[in-house]
PDB file of the backbone (N, CA, C, O) and the ligand in Angstrom, with CONECT records:
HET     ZN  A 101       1
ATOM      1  N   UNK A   1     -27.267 164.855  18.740  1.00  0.00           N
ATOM      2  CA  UNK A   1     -28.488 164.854  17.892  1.00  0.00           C
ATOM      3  C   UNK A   1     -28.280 165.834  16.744  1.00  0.00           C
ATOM      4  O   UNK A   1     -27.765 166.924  16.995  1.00  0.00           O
ATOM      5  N   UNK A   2     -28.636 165.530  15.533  1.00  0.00           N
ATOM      6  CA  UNK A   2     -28.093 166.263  14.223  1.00  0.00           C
ATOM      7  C   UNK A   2     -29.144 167.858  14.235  1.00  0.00           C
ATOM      8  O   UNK A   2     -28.931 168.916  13.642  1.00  0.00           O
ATOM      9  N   UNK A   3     -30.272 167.473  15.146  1.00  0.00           N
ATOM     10  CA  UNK A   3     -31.393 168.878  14.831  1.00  0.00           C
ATOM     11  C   UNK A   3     -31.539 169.418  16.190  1.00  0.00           C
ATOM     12  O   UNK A   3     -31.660 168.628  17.126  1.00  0.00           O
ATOM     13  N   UNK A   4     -31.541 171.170  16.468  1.00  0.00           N
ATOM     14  CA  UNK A   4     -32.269 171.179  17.635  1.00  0.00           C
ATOM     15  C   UNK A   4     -33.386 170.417  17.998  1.00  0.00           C
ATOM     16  O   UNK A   4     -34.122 169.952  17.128  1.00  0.00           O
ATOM     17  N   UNK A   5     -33.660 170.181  19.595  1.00  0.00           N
ATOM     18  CA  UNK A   5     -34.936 169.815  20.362  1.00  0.00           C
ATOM     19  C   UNK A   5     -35.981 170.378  19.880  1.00  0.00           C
ATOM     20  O   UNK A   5     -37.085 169.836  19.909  1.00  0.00           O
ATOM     21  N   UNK A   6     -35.705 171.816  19.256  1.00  0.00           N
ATOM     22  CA  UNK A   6     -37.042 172.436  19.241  1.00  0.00           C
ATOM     23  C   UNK A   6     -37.713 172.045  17.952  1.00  0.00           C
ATOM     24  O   UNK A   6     -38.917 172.298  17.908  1.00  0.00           O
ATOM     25  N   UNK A   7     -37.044 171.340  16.634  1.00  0.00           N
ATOM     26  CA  UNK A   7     -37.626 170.990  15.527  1.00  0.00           C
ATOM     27  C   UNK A   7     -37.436 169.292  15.213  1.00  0.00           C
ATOM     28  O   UNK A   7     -37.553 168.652  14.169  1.00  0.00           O
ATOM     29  N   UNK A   8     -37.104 168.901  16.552  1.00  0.00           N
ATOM     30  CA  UNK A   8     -37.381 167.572  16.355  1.00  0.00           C
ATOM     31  C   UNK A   8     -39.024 167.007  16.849  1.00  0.00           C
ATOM     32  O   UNK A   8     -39.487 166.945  17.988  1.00  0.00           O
ATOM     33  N   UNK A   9     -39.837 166.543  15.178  1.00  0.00           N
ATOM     34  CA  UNK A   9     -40.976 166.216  15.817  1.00  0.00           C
ATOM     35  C   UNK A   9     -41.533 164.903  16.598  1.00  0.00           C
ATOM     36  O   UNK A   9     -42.595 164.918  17.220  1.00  0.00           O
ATOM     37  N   UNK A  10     -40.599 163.648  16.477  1.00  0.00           N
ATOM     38  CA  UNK A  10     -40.443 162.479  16.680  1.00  0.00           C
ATOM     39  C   UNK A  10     -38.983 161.904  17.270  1.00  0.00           C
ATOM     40  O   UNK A  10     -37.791 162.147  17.078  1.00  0.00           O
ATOM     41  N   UNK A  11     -39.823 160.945  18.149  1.00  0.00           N
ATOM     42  CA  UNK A  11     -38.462 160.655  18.477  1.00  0.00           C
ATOM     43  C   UNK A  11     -38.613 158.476  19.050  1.00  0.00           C
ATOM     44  O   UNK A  11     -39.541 157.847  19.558  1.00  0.00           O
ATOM     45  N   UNK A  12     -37.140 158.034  18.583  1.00  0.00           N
ATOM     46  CA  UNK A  12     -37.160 156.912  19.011  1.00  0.00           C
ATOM     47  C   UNK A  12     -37.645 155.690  20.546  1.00  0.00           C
ATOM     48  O   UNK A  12     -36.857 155.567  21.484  1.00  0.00           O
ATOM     49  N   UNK A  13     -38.381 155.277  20.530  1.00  0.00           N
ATOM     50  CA  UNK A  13     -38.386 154.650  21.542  1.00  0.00           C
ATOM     51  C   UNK A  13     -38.506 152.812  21.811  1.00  0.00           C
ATOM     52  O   UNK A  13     -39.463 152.037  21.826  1.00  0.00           O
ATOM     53  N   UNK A  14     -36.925 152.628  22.010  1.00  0.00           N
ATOM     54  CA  UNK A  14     -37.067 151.271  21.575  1.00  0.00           C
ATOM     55  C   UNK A  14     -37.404 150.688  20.272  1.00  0.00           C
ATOM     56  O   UNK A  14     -36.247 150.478  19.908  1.00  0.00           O
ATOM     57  N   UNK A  15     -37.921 150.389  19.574  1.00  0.00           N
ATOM     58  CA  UNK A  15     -38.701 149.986  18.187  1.00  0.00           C
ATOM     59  C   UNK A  15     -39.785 150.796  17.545  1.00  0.00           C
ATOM     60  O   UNK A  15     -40.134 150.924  16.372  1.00  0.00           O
ATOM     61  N   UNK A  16     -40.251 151.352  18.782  1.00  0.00           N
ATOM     62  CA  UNK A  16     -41.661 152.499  18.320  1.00  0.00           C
ATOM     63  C   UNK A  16     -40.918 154.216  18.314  1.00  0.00           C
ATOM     64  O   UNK A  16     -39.895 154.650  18.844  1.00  0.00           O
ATOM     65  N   UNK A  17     -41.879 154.812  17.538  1.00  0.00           N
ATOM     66  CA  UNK A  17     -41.958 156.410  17.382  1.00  0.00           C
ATOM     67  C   UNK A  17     -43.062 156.844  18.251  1.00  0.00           C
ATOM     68  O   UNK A  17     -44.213 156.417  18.336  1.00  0.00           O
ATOM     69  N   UNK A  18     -42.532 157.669  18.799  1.00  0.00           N
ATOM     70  CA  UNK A  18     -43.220 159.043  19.945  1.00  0.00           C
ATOM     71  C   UNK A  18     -43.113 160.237  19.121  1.00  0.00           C
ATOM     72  O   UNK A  18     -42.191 160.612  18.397  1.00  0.00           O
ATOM     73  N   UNK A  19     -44.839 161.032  19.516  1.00  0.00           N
ATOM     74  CA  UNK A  19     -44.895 162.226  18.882  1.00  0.00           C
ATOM     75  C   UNK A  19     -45.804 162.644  20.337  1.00  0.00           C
ATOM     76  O   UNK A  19     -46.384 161.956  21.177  1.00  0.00           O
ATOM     77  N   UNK A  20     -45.632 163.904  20.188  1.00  0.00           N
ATOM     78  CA  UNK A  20     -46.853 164.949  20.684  1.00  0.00           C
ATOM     79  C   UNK A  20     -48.152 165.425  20.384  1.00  0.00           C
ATOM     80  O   UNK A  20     -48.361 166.488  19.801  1.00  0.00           O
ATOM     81  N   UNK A  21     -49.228 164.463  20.872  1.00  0.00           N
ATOM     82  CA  UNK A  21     -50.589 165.037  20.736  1.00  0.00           C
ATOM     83  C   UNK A  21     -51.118 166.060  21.106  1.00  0.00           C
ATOM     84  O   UNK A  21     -51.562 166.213  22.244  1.00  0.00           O
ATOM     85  N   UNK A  22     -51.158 167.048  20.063  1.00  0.00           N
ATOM     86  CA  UNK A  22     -52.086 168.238  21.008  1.00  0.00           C
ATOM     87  C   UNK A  22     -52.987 167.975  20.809  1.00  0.00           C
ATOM     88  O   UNK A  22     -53.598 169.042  20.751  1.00  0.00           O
ATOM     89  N   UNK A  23     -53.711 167.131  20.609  1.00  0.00           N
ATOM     90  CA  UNK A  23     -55.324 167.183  21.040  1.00  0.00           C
ATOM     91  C   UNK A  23     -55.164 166.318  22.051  1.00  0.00           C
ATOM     92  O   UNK A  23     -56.088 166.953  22.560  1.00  0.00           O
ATOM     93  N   UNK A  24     -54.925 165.559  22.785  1.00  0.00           N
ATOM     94  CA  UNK A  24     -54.949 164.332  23.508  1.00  0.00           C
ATOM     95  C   UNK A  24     -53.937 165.055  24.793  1.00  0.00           C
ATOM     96  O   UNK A  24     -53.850 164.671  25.960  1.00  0.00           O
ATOM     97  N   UNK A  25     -53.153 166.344  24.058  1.00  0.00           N
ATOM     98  CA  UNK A  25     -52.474 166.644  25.371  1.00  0.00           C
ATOM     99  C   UNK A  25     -51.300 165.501  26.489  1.00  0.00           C
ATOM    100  O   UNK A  25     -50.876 165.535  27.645  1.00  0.00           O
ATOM    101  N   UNK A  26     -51.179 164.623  25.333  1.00  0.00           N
ATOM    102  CA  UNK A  26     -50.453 163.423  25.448  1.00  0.00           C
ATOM    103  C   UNK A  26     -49.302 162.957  24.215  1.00  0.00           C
ATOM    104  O   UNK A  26     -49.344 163.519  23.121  1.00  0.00           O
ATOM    105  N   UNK A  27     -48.264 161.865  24.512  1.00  0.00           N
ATOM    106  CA  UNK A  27     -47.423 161.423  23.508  1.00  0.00           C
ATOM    107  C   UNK A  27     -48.455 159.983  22.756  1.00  0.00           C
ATOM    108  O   UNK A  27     -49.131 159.218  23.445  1.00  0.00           O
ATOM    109  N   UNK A  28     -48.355 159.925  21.515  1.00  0.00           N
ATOM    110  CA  UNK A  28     -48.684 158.361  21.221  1.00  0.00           C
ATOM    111  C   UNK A  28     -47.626 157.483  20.365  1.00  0.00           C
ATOM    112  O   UNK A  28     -47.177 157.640  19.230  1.00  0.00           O
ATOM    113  N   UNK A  29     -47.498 156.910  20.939  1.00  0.00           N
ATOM    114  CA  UNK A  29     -46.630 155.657  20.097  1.00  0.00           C
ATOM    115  C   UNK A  29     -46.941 154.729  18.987  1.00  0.00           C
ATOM    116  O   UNK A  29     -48.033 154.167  19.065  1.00  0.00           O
ATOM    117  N   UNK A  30     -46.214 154.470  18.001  1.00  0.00           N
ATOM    118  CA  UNK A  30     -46.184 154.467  16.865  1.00  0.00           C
ATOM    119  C   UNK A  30     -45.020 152.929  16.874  1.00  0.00           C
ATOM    120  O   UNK A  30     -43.794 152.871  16.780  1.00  0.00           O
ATOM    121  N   UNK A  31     -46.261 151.640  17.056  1.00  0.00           N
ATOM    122  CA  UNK A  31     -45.171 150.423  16.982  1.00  0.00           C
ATOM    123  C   UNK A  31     -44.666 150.220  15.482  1.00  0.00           C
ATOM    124  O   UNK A  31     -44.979 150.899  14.505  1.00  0.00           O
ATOM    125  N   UNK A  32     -43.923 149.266  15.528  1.00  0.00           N
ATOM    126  CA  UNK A  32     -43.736 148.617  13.887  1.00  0.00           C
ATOM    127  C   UNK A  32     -45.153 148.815  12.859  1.00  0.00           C
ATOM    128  O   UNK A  32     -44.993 149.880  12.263  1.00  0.00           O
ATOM    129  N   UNK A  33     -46.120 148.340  12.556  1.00  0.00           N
ATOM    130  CA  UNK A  33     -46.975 148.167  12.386  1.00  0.00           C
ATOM    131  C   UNK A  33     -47.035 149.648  11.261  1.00  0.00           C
ATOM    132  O   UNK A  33     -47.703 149.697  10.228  1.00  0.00           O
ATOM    133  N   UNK A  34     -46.417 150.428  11.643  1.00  0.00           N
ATOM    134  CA  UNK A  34     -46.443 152.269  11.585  1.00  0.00           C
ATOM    135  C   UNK A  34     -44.701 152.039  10.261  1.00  0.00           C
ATOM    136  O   UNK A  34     -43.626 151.519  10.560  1.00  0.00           O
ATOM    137  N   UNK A  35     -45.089 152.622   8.987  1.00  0.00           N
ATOM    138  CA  UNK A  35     -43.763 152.709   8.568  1.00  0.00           C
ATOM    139  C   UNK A  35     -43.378 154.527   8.264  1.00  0.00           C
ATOM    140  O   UNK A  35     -43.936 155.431   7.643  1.00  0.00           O
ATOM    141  N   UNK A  36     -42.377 154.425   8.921  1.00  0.00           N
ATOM    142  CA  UNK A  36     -42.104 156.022   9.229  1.00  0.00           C
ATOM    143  C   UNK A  36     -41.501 156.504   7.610  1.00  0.00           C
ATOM    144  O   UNK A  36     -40.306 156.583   7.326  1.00  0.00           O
ATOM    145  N   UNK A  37     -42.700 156.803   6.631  1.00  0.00           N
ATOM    146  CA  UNK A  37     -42.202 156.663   5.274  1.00  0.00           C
ATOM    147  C   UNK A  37     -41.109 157.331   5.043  1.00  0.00           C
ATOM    148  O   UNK A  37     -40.181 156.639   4.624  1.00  0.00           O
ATOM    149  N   UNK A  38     -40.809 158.944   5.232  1.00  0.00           N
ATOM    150  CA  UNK A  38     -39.779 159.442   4.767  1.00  0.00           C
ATOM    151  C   UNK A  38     -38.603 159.714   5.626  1.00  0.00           C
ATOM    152  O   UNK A  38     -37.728 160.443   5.159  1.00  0.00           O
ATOM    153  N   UNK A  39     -38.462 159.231   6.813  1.00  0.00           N
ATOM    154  CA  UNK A  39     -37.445 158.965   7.927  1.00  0.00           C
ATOM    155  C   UNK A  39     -37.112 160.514   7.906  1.00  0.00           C
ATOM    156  O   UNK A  39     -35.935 160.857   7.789  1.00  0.00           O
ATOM    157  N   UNK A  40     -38.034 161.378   8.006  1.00  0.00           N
ATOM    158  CA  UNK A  40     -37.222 162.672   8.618  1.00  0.00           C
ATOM    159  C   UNK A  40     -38.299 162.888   9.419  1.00  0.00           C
ATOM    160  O   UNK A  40     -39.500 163.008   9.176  1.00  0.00           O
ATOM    161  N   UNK A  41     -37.140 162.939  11.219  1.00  0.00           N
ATOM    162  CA  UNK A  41     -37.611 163.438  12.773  1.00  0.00           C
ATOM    163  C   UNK A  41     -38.476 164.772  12.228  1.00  0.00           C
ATOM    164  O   UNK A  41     -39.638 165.091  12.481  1.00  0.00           O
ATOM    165  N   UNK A  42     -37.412 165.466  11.335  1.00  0.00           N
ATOM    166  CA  UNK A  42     -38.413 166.994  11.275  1.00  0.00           C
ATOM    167  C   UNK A  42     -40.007 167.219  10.687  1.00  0.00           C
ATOM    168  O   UNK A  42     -41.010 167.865  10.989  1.00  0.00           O
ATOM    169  N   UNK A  43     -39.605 166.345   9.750  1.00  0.00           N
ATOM    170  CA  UNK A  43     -41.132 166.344   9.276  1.00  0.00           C
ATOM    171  C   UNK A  43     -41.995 165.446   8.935  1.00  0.00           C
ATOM    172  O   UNK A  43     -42.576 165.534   7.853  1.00  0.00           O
ATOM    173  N   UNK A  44     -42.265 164.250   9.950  1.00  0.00           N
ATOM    174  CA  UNK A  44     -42.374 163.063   9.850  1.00  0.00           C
ATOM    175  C   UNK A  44     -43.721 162.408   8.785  1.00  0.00           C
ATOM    176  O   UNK A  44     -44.692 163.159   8.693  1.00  0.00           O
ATOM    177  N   UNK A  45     -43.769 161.510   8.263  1.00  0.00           N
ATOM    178  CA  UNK A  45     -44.583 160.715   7.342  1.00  0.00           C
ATOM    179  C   UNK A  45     -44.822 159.683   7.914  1.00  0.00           C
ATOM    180  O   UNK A  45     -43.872 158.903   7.978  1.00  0.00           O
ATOM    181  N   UNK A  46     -46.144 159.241   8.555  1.00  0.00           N
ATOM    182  CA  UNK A  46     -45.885 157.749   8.752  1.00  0.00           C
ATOM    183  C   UNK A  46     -47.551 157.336   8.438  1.00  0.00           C
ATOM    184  O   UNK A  46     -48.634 157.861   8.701  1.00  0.00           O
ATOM    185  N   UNK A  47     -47.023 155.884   7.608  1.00  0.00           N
ATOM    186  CA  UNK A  47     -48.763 155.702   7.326  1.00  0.00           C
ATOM    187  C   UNK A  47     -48.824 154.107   8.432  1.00  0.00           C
ATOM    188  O   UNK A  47     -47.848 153.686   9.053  1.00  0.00           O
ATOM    189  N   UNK A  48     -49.974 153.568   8.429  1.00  0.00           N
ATOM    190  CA  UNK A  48     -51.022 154.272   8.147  1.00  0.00           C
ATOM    191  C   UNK A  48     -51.606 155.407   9.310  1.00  0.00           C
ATOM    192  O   UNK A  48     -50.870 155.685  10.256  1.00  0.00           O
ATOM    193  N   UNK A  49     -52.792 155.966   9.206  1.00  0.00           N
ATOM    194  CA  UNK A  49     -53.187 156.353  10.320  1.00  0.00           C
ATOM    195  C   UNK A  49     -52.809 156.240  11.192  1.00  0.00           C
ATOM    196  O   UNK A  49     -51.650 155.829  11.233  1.00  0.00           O
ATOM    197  N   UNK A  50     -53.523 156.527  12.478  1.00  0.00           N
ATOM    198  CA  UNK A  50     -53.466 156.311  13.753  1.00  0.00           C
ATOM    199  C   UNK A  50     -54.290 156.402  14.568  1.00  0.00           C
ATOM    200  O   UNK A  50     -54.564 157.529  14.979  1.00  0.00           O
ATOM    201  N   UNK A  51     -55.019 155.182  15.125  1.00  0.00           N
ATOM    202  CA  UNK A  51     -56.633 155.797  15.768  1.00  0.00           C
ATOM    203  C   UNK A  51     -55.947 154.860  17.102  1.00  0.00           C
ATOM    204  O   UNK A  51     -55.431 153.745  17.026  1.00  0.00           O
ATOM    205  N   UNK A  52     -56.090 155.513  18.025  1.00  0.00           N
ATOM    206  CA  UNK A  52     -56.282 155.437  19.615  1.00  0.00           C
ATOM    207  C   UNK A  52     -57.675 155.388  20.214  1.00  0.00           C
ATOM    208  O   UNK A  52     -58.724 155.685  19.643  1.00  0.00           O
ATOM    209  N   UNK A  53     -57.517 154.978  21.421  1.00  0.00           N
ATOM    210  CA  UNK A  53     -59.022 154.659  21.868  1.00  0.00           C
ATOM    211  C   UNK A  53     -58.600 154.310  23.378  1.00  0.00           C
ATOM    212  O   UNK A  53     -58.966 153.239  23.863  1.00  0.00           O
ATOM    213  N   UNK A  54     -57.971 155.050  23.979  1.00  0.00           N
ATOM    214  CA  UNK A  54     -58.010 154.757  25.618  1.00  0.00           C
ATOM    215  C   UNK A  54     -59.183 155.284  26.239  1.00  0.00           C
ATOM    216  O   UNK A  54     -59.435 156.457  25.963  1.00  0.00           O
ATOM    217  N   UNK A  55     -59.950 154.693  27.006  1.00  0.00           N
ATOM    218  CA  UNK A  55     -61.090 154.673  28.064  1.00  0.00           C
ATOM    219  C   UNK A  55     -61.709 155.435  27.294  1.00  0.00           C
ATOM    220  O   UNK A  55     -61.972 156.525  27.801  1.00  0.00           O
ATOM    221  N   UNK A  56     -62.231 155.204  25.691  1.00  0.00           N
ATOM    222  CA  UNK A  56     -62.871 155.514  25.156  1.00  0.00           C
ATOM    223  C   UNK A  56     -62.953 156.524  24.143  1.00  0.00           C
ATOM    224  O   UNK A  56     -63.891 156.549  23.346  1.00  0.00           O
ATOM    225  N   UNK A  57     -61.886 157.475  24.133  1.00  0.00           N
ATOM    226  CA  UNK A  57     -61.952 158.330  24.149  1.00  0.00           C
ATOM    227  C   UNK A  57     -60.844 158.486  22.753  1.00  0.00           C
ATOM    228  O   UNK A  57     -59.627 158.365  22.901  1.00  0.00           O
ATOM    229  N   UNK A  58     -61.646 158.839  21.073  1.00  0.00           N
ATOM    230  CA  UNK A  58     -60.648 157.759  20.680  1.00  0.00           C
ATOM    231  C   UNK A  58     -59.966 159.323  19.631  1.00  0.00           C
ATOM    232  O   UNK A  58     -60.237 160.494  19.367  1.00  0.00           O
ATOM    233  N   UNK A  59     -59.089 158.392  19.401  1.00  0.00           N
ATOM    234  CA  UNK A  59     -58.091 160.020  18.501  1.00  0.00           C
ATOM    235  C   UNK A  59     -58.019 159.243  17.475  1.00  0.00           C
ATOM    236  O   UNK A  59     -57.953 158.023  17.622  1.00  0.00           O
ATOM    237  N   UNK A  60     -58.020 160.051  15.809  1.00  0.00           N
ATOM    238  CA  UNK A  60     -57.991 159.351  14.895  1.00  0.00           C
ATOM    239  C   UNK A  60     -56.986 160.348  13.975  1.00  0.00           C
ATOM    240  O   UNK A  60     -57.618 161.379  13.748  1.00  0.00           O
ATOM    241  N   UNK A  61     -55.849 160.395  13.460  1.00  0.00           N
ATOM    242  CA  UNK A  61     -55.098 161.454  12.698  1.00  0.00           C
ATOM    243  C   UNK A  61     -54.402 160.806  11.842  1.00  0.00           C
ATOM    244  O   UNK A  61     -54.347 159.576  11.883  1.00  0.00           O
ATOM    245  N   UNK A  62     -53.735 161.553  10.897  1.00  0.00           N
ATOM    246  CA  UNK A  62     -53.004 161.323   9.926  1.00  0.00           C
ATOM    247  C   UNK A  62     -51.810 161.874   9.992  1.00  0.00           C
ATOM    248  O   UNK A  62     -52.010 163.018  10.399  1.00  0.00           O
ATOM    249  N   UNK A  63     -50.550 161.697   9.805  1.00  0.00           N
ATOM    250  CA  UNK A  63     -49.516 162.292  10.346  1.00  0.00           C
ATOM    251  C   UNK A  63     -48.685 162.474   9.064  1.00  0.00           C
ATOM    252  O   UNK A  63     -47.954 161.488   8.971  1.00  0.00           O
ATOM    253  N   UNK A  64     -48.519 163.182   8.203  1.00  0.00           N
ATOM    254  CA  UNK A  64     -47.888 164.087   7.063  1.00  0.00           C
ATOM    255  C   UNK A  64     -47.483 164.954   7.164  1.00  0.00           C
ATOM    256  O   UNK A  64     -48.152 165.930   7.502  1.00  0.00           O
ATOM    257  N   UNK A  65     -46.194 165.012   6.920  1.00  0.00           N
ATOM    258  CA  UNK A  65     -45.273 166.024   6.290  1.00  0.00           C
ATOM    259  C   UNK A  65     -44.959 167.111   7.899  1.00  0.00           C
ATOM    260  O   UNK A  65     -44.574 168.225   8.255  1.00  0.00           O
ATOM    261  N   UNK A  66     -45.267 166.302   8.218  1.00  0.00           N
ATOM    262  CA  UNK A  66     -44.853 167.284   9.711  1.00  0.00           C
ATOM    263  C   UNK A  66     -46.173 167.788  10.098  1.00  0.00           C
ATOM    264  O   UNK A  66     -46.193 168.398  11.167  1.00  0.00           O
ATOM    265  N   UNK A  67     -47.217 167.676   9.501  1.00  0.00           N
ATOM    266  CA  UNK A  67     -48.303 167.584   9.986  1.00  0.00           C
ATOM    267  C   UNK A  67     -49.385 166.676  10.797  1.00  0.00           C
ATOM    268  O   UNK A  67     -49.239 165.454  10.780  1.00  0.00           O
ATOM    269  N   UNK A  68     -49.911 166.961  11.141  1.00  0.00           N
ATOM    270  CA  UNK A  68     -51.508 166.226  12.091  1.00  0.00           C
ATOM    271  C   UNK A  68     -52.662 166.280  11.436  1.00  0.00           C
ATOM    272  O   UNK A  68     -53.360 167.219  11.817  1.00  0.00           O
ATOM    273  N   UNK A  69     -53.198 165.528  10.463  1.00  0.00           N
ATOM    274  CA  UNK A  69     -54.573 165.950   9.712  1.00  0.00           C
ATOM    275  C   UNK A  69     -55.307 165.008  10.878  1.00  0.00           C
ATOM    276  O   UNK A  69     -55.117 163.792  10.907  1.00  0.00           O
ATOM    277  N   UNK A  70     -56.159 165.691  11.831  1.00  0.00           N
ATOM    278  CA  UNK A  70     -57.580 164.893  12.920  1.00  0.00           C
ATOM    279  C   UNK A  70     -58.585 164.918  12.274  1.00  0.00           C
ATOM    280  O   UNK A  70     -59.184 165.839  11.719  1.00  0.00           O
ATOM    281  N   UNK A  71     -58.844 163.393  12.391  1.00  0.00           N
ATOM    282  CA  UNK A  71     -60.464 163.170  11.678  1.00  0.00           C
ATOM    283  C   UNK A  71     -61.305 163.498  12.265  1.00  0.00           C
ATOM    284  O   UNK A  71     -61.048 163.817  13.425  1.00  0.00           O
ATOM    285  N   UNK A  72     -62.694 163.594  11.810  1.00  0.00           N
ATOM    286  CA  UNK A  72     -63.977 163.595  12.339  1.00  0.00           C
ATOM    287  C   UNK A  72     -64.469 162.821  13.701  1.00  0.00           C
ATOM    288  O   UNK A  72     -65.354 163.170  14.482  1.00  0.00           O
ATOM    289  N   UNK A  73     -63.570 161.587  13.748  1.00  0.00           N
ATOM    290  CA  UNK A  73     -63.914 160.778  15.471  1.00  0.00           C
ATOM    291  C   UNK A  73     -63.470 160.826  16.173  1.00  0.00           C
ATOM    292  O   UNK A  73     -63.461 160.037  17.117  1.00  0.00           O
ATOM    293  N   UNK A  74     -62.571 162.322  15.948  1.00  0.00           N
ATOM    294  CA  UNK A  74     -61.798 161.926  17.325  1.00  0.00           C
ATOM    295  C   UNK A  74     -62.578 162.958  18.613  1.00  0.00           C
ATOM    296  O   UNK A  74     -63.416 163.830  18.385  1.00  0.00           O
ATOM    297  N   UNK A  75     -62.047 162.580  19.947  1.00  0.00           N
ATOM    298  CA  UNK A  75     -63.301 163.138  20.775  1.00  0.00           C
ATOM    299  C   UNK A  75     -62.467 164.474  21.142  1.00  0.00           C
ATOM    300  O   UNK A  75     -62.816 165.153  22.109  1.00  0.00           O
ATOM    301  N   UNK A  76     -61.591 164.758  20.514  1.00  0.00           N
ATOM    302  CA  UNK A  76     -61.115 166.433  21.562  1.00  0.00           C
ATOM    303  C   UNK A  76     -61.327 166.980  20.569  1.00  0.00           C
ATOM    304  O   UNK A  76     -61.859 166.487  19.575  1.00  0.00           O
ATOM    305  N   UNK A  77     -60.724 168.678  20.780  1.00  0.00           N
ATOM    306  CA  UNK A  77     -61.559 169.703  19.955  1.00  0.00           C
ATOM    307  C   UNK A  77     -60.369 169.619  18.824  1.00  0.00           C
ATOM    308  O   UNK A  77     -60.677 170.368  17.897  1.00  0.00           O
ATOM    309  N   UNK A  78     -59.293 169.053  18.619  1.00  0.00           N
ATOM    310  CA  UNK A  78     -58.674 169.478  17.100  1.00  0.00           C
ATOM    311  C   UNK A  78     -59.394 168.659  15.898  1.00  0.00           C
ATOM    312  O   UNK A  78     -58.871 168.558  14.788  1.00  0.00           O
ATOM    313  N   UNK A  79     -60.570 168.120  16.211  1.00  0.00           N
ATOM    314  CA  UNK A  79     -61.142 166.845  14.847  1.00  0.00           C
ATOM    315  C   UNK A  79     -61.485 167.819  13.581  1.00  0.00           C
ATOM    316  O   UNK A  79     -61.893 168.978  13.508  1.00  0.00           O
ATOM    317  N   UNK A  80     -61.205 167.023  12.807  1.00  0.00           N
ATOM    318  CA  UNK A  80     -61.119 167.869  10.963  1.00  0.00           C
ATOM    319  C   UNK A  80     -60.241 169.192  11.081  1.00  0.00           C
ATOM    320  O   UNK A  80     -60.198 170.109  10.260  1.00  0.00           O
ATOM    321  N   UNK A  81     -59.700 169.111  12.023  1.00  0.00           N
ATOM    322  CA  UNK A  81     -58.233 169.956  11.704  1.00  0.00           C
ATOM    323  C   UNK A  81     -57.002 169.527  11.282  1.00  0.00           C
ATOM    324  O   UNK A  81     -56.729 168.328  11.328  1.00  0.00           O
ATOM    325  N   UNK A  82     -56.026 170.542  10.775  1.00  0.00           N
ATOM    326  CA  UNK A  82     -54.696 170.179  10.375  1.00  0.00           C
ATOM    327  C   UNK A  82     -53.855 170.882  11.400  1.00  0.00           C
ATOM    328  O   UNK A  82     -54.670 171.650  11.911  1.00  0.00           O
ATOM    329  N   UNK A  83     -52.896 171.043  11.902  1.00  0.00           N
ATOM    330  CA  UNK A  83     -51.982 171.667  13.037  1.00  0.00           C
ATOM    331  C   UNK A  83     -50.643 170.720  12.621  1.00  0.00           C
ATOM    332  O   UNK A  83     -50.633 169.536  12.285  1.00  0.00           O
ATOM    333  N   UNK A  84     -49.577 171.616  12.755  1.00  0.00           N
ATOM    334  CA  UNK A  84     -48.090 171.397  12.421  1.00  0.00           C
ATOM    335  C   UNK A  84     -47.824 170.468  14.102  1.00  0.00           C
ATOM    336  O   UNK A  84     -48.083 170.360  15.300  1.00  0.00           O
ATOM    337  N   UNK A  85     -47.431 170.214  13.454  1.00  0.00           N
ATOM    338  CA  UNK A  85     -46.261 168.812  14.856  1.00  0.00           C
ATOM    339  C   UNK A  85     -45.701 170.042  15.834  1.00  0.00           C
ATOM    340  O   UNK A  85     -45.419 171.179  15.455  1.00  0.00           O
ATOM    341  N   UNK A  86     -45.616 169.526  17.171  1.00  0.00           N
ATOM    342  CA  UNK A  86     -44.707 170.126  17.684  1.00  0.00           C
ATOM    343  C   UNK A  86     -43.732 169.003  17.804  1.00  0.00           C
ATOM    344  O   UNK A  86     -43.779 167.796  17.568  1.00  0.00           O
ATOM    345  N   UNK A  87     -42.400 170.229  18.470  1.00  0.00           N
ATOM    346  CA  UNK A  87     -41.582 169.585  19.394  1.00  0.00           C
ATOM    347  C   UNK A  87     -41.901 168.230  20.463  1.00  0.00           C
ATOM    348  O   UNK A  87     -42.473 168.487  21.522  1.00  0.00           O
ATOM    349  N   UNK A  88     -41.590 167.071  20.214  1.00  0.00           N
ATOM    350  CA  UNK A  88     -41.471 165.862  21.317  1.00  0.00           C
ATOM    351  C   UNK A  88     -40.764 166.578  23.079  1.00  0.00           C
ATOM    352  O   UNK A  88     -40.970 166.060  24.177  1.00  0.00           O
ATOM    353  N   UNK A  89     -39.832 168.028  22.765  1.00  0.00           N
ATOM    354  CA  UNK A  89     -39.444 167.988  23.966  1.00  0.00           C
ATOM    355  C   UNK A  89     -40.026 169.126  24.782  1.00  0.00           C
ATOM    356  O   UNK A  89     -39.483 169.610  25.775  1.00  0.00           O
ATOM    357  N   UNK A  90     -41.117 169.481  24.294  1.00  0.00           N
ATOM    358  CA  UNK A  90     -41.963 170.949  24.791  1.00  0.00           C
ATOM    359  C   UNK A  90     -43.142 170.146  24.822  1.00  0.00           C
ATOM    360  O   UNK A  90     -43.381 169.495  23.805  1.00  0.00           O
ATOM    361  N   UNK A  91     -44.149 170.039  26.067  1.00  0.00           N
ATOM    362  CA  UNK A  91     -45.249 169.531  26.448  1.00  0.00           C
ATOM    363  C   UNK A  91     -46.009 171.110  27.018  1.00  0.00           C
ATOM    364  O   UNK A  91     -47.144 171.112  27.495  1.00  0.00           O
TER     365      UNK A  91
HETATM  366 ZN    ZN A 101     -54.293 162.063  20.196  1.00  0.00          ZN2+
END
């Protein structure tokens, strides 16, 4: 792998991208549908959005520049925050 684990924020899976939710305290996947604009693991770009909604409970973010911008709907406490990506291999 060309980067340490610790500054890789994304990572391949099959056809989709995996990242680390800290608000969701979970990974979410990122099918085709998702174009990973500037193809860097470190500081990933991918539009569009991303709104989730398992058992209700729905996450809505923006994922720039190695960042997490959380909207207003999402139901955990990072909503209308920004927070840097972590590591995919530190949970
Ligand atoms: Zn989430």
């Amino acid at each position: 792998m060309p980067f340490p684990p610790s500054m890789v924020k994304t990572v391949r899976l099959g056809d989709d991208w995996l990242f680390w939710c800290p608000g969701c305290q979970t990974s979410h996947r990122l099918c085709k549908r998702w174009s990973f604009v500037n193809h860097d693991v470190t500081s990933p770009t991918f539009t569009p959005s991303l709104i989730t909604d398992p058992d209700g409970k729905r996450c809505h973010v923006i994922i720039e520049n190695g960042n997490l911008k959380y909207l207003d709907d999402c139901h955990h406490g990072l909503r209308n925050q920004t927070v840097p990506m972590e590591s995919v291999y530190e949970s």
